[in-house]
RODO-2510 file (C-alpha; in nm, 4 decimals, decimal comma):
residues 236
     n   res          X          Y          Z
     1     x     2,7102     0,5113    -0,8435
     2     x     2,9375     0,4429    -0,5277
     3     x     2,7738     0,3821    -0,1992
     4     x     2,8986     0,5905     0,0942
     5     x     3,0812     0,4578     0,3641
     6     x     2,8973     0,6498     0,6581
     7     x     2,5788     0,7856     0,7503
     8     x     2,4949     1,1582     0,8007
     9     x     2,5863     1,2714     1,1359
    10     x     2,7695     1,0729     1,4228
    11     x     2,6213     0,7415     1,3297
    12     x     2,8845     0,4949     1,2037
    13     x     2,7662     0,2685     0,8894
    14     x     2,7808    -0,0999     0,8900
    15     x     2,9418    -0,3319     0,6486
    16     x     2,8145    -0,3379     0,3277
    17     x     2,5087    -0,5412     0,1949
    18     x     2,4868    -0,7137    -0,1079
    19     x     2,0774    -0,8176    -0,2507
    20     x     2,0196    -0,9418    -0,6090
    21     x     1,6619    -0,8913    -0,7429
    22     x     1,5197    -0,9135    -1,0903
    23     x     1,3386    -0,5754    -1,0235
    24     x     1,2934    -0,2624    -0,8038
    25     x     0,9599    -0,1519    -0,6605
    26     x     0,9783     0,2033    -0,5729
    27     x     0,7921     0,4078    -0,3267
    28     x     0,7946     0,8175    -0,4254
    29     x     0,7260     1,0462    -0,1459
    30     x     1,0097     0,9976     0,1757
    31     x     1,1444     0,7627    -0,0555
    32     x     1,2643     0,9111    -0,3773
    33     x     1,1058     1,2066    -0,3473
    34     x     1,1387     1,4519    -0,0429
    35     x     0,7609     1,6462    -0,0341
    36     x     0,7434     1,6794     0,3764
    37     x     0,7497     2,0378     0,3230
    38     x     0,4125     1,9933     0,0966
    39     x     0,2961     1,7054     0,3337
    40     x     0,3351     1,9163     0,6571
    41     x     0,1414     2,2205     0,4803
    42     x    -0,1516     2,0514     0,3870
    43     x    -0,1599     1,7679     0,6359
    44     x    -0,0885     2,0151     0,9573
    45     x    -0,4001     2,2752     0,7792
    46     x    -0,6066     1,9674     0,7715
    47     x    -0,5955     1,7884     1,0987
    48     x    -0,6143     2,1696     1,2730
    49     x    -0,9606     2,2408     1,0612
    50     x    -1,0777     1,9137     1,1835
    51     x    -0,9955     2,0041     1,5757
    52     x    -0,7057     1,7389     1,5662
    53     x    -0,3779     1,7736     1,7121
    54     x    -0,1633     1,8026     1,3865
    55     x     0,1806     1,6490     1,5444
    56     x    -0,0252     1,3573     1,6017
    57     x    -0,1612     1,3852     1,2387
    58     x     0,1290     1,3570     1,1129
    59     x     0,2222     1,0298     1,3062
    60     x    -0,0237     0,8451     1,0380
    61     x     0,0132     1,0649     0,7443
    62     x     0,2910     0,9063     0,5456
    63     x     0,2733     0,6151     0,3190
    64     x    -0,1355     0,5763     0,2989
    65     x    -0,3759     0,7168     0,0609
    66     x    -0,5233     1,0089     0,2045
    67     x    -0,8598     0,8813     0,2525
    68     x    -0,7183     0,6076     0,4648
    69     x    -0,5663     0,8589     0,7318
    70     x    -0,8997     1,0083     0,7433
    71     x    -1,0386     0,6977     0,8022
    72     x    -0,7595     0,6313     1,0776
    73     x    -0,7844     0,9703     1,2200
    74     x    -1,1821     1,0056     1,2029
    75     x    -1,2847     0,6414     1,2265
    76     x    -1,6657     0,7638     1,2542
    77     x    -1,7054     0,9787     0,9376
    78     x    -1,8730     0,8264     0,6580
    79     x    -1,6111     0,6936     0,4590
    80     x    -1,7905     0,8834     0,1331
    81     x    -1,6647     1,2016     0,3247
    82     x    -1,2940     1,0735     0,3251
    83     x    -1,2930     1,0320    -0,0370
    84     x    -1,4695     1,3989    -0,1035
    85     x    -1,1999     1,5204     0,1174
    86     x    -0,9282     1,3180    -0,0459
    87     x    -0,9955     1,4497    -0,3609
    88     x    -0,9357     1,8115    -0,2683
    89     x    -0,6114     1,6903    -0,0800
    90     x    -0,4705     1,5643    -0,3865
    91     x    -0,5636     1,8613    -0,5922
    92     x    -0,3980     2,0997    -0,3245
    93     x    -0,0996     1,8583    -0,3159
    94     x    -0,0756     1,8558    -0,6768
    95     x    -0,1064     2,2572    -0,6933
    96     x     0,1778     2,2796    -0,4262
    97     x     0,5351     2,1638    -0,5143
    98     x     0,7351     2,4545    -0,3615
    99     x     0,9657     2,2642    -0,1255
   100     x     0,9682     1,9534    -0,3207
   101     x     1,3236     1,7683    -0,4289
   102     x     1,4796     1,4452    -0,4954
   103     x     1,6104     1,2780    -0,1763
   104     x     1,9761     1,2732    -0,1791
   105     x     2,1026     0,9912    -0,4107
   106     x     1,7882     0,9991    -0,5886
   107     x     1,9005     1,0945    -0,9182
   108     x     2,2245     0,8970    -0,9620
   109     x     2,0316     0,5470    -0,8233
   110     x     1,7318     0,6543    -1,1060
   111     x     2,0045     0,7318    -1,3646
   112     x     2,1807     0,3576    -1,2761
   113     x     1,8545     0,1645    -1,3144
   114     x     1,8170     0,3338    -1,6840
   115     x     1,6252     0,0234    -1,8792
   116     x     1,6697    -0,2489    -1,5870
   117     x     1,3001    -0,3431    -1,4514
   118     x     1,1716    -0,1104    -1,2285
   119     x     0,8122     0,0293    -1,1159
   120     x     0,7209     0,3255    -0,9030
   121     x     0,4414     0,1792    -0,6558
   122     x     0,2565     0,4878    -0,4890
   123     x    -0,0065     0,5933    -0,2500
   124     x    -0,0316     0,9277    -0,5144
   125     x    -0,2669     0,9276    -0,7980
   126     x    -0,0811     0,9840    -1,1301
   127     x    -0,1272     1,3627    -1,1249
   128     x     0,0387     1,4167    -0,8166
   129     x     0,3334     1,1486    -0,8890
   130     x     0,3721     1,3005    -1,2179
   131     x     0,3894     1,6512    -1,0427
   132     x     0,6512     1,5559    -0,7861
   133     x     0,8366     1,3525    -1,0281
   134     x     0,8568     1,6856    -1,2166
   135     x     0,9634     1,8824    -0,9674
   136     x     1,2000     1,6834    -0,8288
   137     x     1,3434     1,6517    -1,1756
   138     x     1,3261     1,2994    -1,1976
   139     x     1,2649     1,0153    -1,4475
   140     x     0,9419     0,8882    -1,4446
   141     x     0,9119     0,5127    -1,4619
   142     x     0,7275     0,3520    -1,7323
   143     x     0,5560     0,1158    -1,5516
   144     x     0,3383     0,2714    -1,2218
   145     x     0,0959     0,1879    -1,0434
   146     x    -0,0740     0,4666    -0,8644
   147     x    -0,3665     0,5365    -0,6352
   148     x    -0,5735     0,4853    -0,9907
   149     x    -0,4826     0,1172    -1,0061
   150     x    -0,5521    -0,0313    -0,6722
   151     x    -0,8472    -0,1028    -0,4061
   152     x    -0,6556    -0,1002    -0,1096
   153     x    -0,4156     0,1511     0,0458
   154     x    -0,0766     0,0392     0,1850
   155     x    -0,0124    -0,1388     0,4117
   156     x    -0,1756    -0,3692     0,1949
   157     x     0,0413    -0,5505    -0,0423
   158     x    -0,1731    -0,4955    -0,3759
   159     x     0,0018    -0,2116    -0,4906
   160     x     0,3304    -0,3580    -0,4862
   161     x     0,1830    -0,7202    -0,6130
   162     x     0,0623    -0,5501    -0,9321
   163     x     0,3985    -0,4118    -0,9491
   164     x     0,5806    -0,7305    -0,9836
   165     x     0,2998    -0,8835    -1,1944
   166     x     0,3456    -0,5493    -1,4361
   167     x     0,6987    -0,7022    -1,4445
   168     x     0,6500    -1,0376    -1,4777
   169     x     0,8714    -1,1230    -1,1756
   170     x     0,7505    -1,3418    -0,8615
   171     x     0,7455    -1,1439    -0,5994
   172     x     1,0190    -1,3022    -0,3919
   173     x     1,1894    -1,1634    -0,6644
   174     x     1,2039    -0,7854    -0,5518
   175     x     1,3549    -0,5334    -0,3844
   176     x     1,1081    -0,2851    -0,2479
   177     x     1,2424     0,0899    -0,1963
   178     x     1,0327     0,2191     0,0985
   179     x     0,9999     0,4924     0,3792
   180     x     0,7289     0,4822     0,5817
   181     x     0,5482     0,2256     0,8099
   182     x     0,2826     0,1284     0,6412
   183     x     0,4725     0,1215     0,2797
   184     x     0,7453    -0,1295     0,4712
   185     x     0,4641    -0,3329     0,6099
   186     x     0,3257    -0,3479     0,2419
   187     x     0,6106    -0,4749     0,0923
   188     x     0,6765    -0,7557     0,3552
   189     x     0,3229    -0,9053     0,3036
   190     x     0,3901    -0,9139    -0,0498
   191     x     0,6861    -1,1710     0,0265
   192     x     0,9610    -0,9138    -0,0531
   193     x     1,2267    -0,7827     0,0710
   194     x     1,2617    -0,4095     0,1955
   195     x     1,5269    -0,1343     0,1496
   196     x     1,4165     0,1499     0,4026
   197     x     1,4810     0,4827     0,3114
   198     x     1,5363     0,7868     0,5833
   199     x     1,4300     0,8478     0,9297
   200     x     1,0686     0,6920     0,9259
   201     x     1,1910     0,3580     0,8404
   202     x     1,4344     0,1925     1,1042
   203     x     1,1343     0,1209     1,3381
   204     x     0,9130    -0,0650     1,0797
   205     x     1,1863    -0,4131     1,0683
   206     x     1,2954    -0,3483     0,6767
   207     x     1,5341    -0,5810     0,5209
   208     x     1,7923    -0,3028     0,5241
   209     x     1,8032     0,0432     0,6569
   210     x     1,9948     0,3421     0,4790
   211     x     1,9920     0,7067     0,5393
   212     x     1,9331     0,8003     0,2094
   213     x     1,9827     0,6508    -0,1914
   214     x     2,3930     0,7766    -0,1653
   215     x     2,4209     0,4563     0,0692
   216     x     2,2914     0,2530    -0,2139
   217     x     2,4757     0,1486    -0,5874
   218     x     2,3125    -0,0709    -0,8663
   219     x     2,4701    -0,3054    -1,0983
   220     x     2,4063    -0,5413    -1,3331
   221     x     2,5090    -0,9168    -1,2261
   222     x     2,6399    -1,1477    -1,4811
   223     x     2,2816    -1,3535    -1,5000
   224     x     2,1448    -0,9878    -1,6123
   225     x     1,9828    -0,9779    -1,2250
   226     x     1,9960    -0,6323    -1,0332
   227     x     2,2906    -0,6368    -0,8265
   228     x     2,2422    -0,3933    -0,4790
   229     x     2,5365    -0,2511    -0,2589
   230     x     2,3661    -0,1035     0,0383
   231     x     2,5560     0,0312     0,3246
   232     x     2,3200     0,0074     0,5983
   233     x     2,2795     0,2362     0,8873
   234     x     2,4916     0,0599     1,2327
   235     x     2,2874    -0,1685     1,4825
   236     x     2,3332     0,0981     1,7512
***
């Protein structure tokens, strides 16, 4: 892979990066995976059948479990109710993958990480990541950990914890691939570091912040460690 040398649009790109890790923690949706088109759908139908503004909605959407928005967004609905309605959120999710591709890069930076240790780490239950991984045409990682495998949504740090422990690396040890707020707030409290990915992610404080995955190239250091090439977005 080579890592661009500017961002999209008029926004100049900074000098490169360089982070060594001994394995990748991946986000999916925003991240890897471009589903807004999905998201909106089902997100905007939601909040609107619930008498909420959906541009507001949408403000928490990304990067939680669903059942944790509801709880954000309805704080005094019986928390049984969020998990009912979760449940047919997924399933509509999982039914729905018109609009859904790989964020640019996202197949060359999969392609370059081939056996090196990796784990997708996401707020989708393994239906819907394998559904979006699908459509996005996209490798699946063999080690996951999904909605399935944890108590707590993101922004807590479990998902990404089991991750590394999945691995066997300490979790200083990481690179975390991230878009949203809460998914870059997860990763720091797990003691990583935090590549953010698109739009969402400048104003959450990651490690690094790049447009997409072309600003990004993986190689293998001498030691066998992951060797990152990021080419940040410019401090404007």
């Amino acid at each position: 892979m080579t890592a661009s040398t500017t961002a999209p649009g008029t926004e100049a790109a900074a000098e490169p990066v360089v982070l060594t890790a001994k394995a990748l923690l991946l986000d999916m949706d925003g991240t890897i995976v471009n589903s807004d088109a999905v998201v909106e759908r089902c997100w905007r139908d939601w909040a609107v059948s619930h008498g909420l503004d959906p541009h507001e909605a949408m403000k928490i959407v990304h990067g939680r479990q669903g059942y944790a928005t509801m709880a954000i967004l309805l704080p005094d609905r019986p928390m049984e109710q969020n998990h009912a309605d979760n449940a047919v959120m997924l399933a509509r999710e999982t039914a729905d993958t018109e609009g859904v591709v790989p964020v640019d890069g996202a197949p060359a930076f999969m392609a370059a990480l081939g056996r090196l240790p990796h784990a997708l780490v996401t707020s989708a239950d393994e239906a819907l990541a394998t559904a979006r991984m699908t459509a996005s045409a996209l490798p699946m990682p063999e080690v996951r950990v999904t909605a399935e495998h944890v108590e707590a949504s993101k922004p807590h740090p479990e998902g990404f914890l089991k991750g590394a422990a999945e691995l066997g690396v300490d979790p200083a040890d990481c690179v975390v691939f991230e878009d949203s707020g809460a998914g870059i707030a997860a990763g720091r409290a797990a003691g990583m570091r935090v590549v953010g990915v698109g739009p969402r992610a400048g104003e959450h404080g990651p490690t690094v912040h790049v447009p997409d995955l072309t600003a990004v190239r993986v190689d293998t250091a001498a030691d066998g460690s992951i060797r990152l090439t990021v080419t940040p977005y410019a401090a404007a």
